[in-house]
N, CA, C and O of each residue as an XYZ file, in Angstrom:
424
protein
N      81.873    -69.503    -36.147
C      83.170    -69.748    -36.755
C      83.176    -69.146    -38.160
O      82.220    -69.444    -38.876
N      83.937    -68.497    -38.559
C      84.256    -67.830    -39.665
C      84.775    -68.807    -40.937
O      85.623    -69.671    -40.716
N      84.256    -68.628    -42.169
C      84.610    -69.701    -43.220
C      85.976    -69.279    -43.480
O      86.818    -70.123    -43.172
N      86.403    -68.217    -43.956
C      87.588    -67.550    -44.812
C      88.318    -66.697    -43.289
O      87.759    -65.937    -42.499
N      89.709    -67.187    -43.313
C      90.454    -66.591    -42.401
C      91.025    -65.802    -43.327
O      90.947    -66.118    -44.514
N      91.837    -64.392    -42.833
C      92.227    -63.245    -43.718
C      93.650    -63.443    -43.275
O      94.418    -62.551    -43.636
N      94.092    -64.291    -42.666
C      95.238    -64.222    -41.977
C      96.295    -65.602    -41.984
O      95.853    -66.559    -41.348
N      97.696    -65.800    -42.668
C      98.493    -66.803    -43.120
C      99.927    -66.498    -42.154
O     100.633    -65.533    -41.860
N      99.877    -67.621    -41.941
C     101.578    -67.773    -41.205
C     102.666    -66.561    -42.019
O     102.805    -66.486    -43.239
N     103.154    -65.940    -41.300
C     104.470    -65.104    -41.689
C     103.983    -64.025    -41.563
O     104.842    -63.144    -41.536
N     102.400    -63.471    -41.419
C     101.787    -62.192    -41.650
C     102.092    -61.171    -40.247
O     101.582    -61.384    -39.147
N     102.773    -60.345    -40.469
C     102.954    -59.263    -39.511
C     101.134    -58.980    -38.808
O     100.110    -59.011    -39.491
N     101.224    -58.689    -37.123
C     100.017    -58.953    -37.262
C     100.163    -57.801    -35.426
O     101.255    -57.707    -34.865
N      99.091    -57.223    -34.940
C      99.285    -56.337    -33.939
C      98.358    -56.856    -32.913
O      97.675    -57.602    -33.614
N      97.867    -56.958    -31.680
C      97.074    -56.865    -30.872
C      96.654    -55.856    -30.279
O      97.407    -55.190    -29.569
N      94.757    -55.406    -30.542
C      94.259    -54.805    -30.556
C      93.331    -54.886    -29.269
O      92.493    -54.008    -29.066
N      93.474    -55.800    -28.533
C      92.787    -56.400    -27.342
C      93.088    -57.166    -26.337
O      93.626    -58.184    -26.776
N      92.997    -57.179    -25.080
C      93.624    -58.089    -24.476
C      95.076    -57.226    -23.504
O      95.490    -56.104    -23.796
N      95.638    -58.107    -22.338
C      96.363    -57.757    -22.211
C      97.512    -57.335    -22.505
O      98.180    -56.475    -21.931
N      97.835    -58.169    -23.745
C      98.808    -57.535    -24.887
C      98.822    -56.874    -25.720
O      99.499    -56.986    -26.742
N      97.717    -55.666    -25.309
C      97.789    -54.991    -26.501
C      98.546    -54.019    -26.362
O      98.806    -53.386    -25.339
N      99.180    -53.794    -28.170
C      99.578    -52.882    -28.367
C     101.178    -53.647    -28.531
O     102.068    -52.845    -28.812
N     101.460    -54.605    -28.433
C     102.427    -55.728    -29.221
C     102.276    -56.335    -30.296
O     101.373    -57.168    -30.362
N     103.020    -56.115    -31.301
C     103.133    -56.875    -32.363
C     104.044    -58.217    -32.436
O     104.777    -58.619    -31.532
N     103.812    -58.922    -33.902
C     104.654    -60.304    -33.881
C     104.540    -60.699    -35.271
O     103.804    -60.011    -35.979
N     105.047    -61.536    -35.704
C     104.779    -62.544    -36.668
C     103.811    -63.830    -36.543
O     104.166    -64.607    -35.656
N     102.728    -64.179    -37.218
C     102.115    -65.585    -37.164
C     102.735    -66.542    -37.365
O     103.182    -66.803    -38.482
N     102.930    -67.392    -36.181
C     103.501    -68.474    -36.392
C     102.985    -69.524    -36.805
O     103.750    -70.255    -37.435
N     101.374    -70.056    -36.605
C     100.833    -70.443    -36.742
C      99.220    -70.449    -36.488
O      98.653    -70.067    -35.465
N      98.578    -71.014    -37.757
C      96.678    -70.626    -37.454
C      96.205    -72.173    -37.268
O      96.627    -73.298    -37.535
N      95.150    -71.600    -36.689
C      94.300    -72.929    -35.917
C      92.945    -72.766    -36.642
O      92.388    -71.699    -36.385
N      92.575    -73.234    -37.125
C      91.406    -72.917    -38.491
C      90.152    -73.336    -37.734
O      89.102    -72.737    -37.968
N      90.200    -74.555    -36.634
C      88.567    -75.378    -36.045
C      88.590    -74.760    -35.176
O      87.455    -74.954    -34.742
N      89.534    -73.387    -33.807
C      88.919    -72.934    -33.227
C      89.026    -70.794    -33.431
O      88.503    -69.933    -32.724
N      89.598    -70.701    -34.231
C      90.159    -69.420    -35.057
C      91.059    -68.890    -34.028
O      91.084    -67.868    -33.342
N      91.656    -69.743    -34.130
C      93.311    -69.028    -33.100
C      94.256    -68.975    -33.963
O      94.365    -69.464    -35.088
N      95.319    -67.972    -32.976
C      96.473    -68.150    -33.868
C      97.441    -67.958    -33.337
O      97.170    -67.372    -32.289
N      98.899    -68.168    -33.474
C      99.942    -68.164    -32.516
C     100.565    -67.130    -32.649
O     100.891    -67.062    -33.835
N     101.078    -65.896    -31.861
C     102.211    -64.834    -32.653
C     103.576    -64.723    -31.751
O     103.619    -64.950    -30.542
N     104.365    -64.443    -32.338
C     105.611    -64.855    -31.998
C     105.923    -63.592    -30.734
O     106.135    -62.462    -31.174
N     105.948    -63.774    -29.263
C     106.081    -62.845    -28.419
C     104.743    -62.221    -27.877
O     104.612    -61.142    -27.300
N     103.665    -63.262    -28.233
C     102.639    -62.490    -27.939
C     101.788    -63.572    -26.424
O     102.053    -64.769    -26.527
N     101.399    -63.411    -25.888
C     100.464    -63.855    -24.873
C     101.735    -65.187    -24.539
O     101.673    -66.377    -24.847
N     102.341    -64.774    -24.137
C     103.737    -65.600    -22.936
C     102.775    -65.857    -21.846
O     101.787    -65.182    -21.558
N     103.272    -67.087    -21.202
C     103.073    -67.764    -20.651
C     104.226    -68.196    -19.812
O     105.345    -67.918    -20.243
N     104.124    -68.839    -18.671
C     105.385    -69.669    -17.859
C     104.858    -71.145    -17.917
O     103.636    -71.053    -17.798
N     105.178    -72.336    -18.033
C     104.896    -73.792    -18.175
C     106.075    -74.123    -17.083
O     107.101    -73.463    -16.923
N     105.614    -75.511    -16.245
C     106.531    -75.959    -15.463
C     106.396    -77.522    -15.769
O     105.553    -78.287    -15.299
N     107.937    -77.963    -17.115
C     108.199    -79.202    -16.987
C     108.538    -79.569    -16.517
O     109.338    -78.942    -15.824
N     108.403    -80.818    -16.313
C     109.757    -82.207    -15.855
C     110.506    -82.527    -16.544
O     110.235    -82.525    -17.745
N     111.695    -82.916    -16.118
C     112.552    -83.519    -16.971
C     112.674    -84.895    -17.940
O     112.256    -86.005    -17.608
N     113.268    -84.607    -19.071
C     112.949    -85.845    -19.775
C     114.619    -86.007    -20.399
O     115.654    -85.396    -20.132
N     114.233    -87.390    -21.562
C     115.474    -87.350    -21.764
C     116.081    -86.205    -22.699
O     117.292    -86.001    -22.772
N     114.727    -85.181    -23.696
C     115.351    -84.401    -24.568
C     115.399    -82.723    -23.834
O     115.888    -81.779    -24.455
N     114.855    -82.592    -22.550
C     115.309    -81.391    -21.965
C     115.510    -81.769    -20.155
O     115.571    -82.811    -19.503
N     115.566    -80.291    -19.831
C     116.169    -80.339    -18.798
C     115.148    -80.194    -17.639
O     115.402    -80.728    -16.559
N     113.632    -79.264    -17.882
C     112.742    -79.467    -17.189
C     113.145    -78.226    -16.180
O     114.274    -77.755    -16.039
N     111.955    -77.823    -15.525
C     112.226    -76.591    -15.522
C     111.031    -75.302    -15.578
O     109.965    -75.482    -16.166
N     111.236    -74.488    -15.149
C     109.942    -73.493    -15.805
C     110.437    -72.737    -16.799
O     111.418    -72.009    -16.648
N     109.673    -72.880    -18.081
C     109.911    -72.216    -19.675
C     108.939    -70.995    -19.889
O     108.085    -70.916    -19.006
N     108.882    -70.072    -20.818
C     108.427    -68.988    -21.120
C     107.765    -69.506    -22.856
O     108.576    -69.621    -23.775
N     106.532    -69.723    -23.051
C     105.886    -70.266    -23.799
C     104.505    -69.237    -24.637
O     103.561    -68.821    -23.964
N     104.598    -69.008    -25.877
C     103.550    -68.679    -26.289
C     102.425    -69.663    -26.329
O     102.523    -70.753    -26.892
N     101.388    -69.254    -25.734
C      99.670    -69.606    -26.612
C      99.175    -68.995    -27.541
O      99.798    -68.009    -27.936
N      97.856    -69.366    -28.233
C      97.141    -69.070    -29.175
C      96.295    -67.716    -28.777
O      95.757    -68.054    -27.723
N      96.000    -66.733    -28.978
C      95.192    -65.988    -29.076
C      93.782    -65.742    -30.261
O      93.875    -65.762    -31.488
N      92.797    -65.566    -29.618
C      91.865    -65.562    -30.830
C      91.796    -64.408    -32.199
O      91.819    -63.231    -31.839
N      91.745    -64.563    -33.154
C      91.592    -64.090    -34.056
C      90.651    -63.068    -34.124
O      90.819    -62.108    -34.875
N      89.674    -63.189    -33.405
C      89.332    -61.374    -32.923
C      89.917    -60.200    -32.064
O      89.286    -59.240    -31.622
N      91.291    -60.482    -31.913
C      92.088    -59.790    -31.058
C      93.081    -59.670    -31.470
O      94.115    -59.673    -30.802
N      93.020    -59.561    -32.430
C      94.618    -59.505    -33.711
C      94.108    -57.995    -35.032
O      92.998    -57.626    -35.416
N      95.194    -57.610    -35.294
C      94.842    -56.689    -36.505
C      96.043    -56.775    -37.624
O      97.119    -56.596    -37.054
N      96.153    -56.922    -38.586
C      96.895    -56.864    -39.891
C      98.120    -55.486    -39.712
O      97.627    -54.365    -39.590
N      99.486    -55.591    -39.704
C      99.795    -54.651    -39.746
C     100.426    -53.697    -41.129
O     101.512    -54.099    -41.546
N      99.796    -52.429    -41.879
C      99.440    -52.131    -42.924
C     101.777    -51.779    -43.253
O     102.658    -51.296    -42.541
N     101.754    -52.271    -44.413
C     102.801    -52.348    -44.857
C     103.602    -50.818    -45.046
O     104.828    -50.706    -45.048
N     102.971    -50.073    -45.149
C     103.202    -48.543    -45.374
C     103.541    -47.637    -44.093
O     104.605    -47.030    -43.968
N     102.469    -47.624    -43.135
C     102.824    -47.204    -41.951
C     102.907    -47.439    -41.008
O     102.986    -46.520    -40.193
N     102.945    -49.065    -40.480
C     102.971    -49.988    -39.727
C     101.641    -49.156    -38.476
O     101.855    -48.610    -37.394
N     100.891    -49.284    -38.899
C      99.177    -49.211    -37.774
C      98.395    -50.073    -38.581
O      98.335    -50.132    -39.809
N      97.750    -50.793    -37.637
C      96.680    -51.833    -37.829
C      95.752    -50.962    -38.845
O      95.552    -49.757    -39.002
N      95.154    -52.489    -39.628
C      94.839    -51.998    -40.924
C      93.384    -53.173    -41.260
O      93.431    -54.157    -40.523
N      92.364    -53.162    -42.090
C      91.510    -54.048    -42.115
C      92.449    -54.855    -43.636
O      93.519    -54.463    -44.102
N      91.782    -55.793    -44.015
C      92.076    -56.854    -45.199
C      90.810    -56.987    -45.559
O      89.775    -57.200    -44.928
N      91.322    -56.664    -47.840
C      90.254    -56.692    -48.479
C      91.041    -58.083    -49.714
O      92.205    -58.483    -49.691
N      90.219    -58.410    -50.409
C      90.629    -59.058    -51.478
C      90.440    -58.716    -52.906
O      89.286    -58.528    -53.291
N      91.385    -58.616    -53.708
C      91.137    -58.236    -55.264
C      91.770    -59.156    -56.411
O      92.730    -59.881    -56.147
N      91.305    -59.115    -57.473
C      91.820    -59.819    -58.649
C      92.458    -59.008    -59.046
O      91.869    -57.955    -59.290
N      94.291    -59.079    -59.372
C      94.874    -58.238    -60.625
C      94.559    -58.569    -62.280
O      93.856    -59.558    -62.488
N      95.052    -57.782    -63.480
C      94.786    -58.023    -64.225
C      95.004    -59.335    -64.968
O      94.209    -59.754    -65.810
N      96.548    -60.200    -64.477
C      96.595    -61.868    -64.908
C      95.518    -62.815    -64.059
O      95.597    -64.037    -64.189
N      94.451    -62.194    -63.137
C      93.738    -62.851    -62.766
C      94.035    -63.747    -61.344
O      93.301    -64.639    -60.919
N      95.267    -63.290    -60.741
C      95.377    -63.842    -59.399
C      94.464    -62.856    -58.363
O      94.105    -61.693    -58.542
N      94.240    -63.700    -57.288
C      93.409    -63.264    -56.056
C      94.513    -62.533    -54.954
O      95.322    -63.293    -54.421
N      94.550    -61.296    -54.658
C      95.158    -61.058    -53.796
C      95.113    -60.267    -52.709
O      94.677    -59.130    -52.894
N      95.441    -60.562    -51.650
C      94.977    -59.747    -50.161
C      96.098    -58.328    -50.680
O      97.230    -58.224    -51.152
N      94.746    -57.205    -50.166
C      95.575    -55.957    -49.823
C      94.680    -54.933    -48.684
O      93.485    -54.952    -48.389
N      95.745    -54.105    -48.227
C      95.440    -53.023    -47.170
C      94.562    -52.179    -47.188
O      94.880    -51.307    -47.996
N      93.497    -51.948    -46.661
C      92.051    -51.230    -47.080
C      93.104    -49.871    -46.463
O      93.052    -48.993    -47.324
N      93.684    -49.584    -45.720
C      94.251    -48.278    -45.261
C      95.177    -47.563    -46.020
O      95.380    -46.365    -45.827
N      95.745    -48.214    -46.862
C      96.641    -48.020    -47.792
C      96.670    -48.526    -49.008
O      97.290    -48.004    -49.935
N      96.037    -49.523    -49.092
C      95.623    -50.090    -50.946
C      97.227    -50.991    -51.036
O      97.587    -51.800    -51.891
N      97.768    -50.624    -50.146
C      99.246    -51.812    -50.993
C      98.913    -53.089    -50.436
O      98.081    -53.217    -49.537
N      99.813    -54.436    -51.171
C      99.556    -55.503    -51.205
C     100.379    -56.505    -50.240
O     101.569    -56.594    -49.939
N      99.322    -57.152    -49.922
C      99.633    -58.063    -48.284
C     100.941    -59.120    -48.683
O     102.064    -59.297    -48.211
N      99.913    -59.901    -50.169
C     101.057    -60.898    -50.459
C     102.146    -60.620    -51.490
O     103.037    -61.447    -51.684
């Protein structure tokens, strides 16, 4: 398990592995205890509920988590997957940027 995830909800992000590759998404959400993460349109699924009183039940079209070794950063400049480095600017904040392009993540 990895200490430092490089990767925060909202981050444009590509799949590099897997049957989806070669789809991108937005992070919807990270799972930090097993390094997953959710992306918006990515690894769909079909689920078959029952009905309750707040839906109708039914078979739905559902994202899962994919692991975090099967994801890549997508570089702000030319949208192709990109690695993540970290730097201090000169007021001394910490900030993620694009090893492929040097521009800045956050």
């Amino acid at each position: 398990m990895t200490n430092r995830l490089k990767v925060k909800k909202g981050d444009k992000v590509i799949v590099i592995s897997g049957r989806d590759k070669g789809k991108s998404g937005e992070v919807l959400s990270v799972i930090k205890k097993s390094d997953r993460i959710l992306v918006r349109g990515v690894n769909i699924v079909k689920r078959h509920t029952a009905p309750s009183q707040t839906s109708q039940g039914g078979i739905i079209d559902k994202e899962i988590s994919i692991h975090i070794s099967n994801i890549a950063h997508i570089d702000p400049k030319d949208n192709k997957a990109t690695r993540v480095g970290y730097k201090f600017l000169e007021d001394g904040r910490k900030v993620r940027f694009s090893k492929r392009s040097e521009d800045l993540i956050d």
